[in-house]
C-alpha positions as CSV (number, residue, x, y, z in Angstrom):
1,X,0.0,0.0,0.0
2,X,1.1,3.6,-0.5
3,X,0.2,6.4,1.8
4,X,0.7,10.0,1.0
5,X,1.6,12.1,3.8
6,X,-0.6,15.8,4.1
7,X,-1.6,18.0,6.4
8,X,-5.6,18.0,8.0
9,X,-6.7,20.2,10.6
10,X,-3.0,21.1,12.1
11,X,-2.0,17.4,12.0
12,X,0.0,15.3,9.8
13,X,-2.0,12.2,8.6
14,X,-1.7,9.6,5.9
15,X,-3.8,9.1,3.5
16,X,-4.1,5.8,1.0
17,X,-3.1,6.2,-2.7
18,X,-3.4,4.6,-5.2
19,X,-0.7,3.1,-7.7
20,X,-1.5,5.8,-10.4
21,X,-2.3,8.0,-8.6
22,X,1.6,8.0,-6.7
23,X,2.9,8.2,-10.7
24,X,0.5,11.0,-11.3
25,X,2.1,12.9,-8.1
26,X,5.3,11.5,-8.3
27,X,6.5,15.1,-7.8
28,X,5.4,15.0,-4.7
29,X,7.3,11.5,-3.9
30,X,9.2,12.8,-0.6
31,X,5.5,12.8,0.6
32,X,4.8,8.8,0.3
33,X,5.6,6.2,2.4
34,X,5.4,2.4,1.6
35,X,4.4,-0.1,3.0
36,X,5.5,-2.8,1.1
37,X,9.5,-2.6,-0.4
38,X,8.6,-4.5,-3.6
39,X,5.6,-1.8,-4.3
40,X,8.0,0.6,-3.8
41,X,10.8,-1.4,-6.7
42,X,8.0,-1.1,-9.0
43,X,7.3,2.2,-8.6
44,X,11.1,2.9,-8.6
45,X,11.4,1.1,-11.9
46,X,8.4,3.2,-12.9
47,X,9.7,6.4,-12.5
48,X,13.1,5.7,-14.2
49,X,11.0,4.5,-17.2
50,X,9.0,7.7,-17.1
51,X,12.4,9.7,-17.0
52,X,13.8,7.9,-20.2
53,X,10.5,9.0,-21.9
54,X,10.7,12.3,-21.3
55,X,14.3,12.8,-22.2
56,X,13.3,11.4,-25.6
57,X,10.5,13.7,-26.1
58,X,12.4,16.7,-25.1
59,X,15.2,15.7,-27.7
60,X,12.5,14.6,-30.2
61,X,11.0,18.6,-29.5
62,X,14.3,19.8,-29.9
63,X,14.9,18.1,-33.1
64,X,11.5,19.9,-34.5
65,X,12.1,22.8,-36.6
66,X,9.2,24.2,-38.1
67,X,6.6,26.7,-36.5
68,X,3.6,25.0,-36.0
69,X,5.3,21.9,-34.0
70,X,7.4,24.3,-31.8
71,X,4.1,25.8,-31.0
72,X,2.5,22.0,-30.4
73,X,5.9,21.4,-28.6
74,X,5.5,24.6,-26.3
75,X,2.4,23.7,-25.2
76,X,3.4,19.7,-24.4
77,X,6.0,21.0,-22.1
78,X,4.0,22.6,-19.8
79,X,1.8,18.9,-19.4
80,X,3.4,16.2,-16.9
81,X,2.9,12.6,-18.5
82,X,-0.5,11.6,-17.7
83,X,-0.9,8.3,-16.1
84,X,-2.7,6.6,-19.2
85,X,0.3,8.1,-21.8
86,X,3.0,6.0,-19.0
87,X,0.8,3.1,-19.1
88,X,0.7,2.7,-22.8
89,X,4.2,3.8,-23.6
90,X,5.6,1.4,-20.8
91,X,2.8,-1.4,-22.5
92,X,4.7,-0.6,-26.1
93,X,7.8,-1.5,-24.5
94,X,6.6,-4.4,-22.5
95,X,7.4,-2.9,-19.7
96,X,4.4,-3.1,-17.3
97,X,4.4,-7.2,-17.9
98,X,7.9,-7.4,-17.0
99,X,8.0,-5.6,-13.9
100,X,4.7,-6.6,-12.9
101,X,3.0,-2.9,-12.5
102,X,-0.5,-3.5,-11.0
103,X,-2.9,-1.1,-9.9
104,X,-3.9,-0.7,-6.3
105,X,-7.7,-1.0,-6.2
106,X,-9.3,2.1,-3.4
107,X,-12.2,0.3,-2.8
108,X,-12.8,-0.6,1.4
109,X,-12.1,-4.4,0.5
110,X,-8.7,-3.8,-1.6
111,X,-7.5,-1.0,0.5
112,X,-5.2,-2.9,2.7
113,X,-3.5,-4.2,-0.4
114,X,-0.4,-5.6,1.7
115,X,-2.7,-7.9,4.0
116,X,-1.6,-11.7,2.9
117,X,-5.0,-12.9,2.1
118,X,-4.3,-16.5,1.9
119,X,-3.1,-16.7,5.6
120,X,-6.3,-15.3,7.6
121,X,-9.4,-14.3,6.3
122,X,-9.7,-12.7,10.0
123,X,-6.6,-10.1,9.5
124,X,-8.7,-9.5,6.3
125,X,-12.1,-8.1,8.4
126,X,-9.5,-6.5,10.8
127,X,-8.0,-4.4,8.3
128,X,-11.3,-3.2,7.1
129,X,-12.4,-2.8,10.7
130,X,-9.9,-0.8,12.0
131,X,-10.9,2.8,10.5
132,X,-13.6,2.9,12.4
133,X,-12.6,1.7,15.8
134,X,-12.1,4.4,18.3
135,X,-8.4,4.8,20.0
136,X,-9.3,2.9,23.3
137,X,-10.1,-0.1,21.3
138,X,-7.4,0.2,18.7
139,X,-5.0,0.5,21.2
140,X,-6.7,-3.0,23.1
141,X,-6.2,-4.7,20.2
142,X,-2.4,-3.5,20.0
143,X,-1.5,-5.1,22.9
144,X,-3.4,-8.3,21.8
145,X,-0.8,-8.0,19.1
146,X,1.5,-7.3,21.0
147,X,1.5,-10.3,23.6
148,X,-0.3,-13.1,21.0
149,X,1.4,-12.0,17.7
150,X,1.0,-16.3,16.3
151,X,-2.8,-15.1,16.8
152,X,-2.7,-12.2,14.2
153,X,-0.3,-14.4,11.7
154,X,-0.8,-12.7,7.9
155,X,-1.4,-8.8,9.1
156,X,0.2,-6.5,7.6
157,X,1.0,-4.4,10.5
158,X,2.8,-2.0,8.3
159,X,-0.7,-0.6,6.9
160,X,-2.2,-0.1,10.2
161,X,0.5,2.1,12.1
162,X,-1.6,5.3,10.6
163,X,-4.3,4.3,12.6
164,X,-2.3,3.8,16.0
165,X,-1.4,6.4,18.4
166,X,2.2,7.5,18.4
167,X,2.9,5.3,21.7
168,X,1.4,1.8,19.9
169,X,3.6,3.2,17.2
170,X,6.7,2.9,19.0
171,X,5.8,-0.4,20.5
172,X,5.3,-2.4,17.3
173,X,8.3,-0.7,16.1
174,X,10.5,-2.1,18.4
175,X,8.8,-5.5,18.4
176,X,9.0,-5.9,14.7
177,X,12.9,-4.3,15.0
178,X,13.6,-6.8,17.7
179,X,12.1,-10.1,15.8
180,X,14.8,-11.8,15.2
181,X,12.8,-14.6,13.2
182,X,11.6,-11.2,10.8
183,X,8.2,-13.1,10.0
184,X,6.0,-9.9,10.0
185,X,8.2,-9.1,6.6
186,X,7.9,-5.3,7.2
187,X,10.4,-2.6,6.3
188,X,11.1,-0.1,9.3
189,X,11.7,2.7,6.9
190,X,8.2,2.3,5.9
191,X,6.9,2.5,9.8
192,X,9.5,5.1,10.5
193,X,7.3,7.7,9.9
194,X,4.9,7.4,12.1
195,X,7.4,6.3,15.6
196,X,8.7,9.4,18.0
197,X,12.3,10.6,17.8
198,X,12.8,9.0,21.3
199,X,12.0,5.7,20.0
200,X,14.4,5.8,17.0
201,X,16.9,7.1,19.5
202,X,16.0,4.0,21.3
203,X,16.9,1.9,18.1
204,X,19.7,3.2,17.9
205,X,20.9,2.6,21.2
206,X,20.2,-1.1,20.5
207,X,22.1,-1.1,17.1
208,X,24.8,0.4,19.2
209,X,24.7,-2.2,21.9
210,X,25.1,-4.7,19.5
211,X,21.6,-5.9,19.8
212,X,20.3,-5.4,16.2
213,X,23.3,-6.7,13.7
214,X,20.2,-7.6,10.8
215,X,18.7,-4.2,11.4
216,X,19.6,-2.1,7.8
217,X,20.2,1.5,10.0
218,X,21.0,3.1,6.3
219,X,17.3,3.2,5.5
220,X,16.6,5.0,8.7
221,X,19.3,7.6,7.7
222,X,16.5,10.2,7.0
223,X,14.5,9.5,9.8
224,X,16.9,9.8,12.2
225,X,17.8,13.3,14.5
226,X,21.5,14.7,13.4
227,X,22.4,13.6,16.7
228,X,21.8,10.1,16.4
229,X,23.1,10.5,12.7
230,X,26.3,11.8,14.7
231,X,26.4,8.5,17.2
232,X,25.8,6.0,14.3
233,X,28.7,7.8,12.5
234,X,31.1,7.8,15.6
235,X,30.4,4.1,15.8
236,X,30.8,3.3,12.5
237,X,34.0,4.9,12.8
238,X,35.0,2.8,15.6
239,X,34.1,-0.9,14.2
240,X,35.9,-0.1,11.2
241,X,38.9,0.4,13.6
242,X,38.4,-2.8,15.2
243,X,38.8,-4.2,11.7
């Protein structure tokens, strides 16, 4: 799933997008967050693909020399590739098969496009549950989570930290950072977003300790306050000593 960060009422919250609709804004791409790494490949690959194709119409308009094309030409720069002219150039080139482009559907059953469906049809009616449950109860069924995680096997807990309060945050974070057996298959640069500055402090302290060798800390990078930046760099420093 990909969620698009903006600003209602005073607070930052996170909206679901869909596929084309994250190429269609793609210049607003520091916004997103995603919740699954392949999605983000794809959309990745996407964007390089878009690149090439506009590099070869701006030589192709360069190229032009009569008047009435530079005209045509003048006006086609001022348009960003719609989402339909990407999809049938990148068809052309057999692009979209290759990389497996899909659509995300926005509809309440497909929303939660991460959820594993063939693992628990129950994670499935959570997902589409959890919008509407009110913060008390949300926050009950974190914990259930929390201490019974076999029970909630095939959620995608990545897609329902928008939902959680900054606190439940933080404690899936660390439980997901700390699973050594990784089997909730979620990126913490995708749940970064929505944790405290405390709690990545707190990561790093582990990843410091020694406690987190598997955790990739480069992905957190941007997340991260300069001062932890600072520790992880004065640490780094030091292993390669050791070396």
């Amino acid at each position: 799933m990909i969620l698009k960060k903006k600003i209602q009422d005073g607070k930052t919250v996170y909206e679901p997008i869909s596929f084309e609709e994250a190429v269609e804004k793609r210049a607003e791409k520091s916004d997103f967050v995603f919740t699954d790494e392949e999605e983000k490949d794809k959309f990745d690959d996407v964007l390089e693909e878009i690149e090439d194709l506009e590099e070869e119409i701006e030589t192709d308009e360069e190229d032009e020399d009569n008047e009435e094309n530079e005209t045509q030409n003048e006006d086609s720069e001022d348009k960003t590739l719609s989402w339909d002219f990407v999809k049938n150039a990148l068809k052309k080139a057999r692009k979209i098969t290759r990389k497996g482009v899909h659509a995300v559907d926005i509809s309440l059953g497909n929303l939660f496009s991460g959820v594993n469906c063939g693992k628990s049809k129950n994670s499935v009616k959570l997902m589409q549950i959890i919008p509407f449950l009110d913060d008390d109860d949300i926050h009950e069924i974190v914990e259930d989570i929390l201490n019974n995680p076999d029970k909630y096997d095939g959620l995608n807990l990545c897609a329902i930290m928008p939902f959680l309060s900054e606190s439940d945050c933080n404690a899936l974070f660390m439980r997901i950072a700390l699973d050594e057996s990784k089997k909730h298959g979620c990126s913490l640069a995708s749940l970064a977003p929505f944790v405290s500055e405390e709690c990545l402090s707190k990561l790093v302290d582990k990843y410091i300790a020694g406690e987190l060798e598997d955790v990739n800390m480069d992905q957190l990078y941007p997340f991260l306050s300069s001062k932890d930046v600072k520790r992880l760099f004065k640490y780094i420093v030091s292993q390669n000593r050791k070396d």
